[in-house]
N, C-alpha and C positions, 0 to 999 in steps of 0.2 A: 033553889031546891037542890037538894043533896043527891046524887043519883047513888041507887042502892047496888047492891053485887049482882052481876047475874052467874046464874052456872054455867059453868066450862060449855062451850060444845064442841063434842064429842063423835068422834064417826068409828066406825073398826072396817078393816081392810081384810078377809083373812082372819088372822092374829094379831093385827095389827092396830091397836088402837091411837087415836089420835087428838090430843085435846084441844081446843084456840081457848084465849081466856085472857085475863089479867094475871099473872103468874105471880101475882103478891097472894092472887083469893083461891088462885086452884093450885099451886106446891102446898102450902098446909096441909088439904086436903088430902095428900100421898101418903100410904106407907113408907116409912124408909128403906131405901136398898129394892125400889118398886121400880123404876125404868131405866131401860136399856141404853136407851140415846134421848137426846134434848137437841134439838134444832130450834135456832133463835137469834132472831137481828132484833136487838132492843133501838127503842130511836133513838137517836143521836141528839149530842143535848145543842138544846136552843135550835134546832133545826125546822122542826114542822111544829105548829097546833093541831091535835087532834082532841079538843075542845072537852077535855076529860078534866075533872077536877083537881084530883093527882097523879096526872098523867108523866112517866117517869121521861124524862129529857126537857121538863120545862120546870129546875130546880133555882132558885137564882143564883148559883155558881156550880164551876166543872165539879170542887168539892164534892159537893150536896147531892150530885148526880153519882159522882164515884161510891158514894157511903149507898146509897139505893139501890144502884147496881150489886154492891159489894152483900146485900144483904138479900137481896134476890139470889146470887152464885149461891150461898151459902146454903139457902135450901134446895137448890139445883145438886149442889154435893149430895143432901142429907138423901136427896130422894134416888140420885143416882146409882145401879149397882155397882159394887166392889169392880167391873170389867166395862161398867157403861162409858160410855161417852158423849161429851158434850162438842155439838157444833157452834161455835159463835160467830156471826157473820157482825165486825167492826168495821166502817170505814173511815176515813178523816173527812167527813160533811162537815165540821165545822171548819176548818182551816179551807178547805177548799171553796169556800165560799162568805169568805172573808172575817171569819173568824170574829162576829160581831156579838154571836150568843143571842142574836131575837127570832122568834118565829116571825113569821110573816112573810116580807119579803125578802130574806134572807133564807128563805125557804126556793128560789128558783137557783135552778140547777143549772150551770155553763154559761151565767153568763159573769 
């Protein structure tokens, strides 16, 4: 069974609005030149299952992961304004844990 979109959710702070989501199904839905900052750790590829269909970090190569990512930033650009900024929290989870590429148990951390 195909799991369908859900919508953003959404809080406001203030002024402050805030989305969580799939950022393939809620950047479309932006204006362009509509937010100020983007804060975002995409997971690291081969590292965790988070048992999503086309869950971005379980591509079957670094490739396939770079071109997903690369096409996610793009509409981080489109939506970003002219002064915005983008946060991207990267780590090396995969070399640091032995650089195998599977979910699973290659998913524990320090050892």
């Amino acid at each position: 069974m195909k799991k369908t979109a859900s919508p953003p959710i959404e809080s406001s702070i203030r002024n402050i609005r805030i989305l969580a989501g799939d950022s393939r199904e809620v950047l479309p839905l932006l204006e362009p030149e509509s937010i100020r900052c983007c804060v975002t750790s995409p997971p690291y590829w081969g590292l965790r299952d988070y048992d999503h269909p086309s869950q971005v970090g379980a591509e079957e190569s670094p490739e396939q992961y770079v071109e997903n990512l690369v096409t996610i930033f793009r509409e981080v650009r489109r939506v970003l304004c002219k002064d915005g900024t983008l946060w991207l929290n990267v780590g090396d989870g995969y070399a640091r844990n032995g650089g195998t590429g599977v979910c699973g148990p290659n998913a524990k951390l320090g050892s």
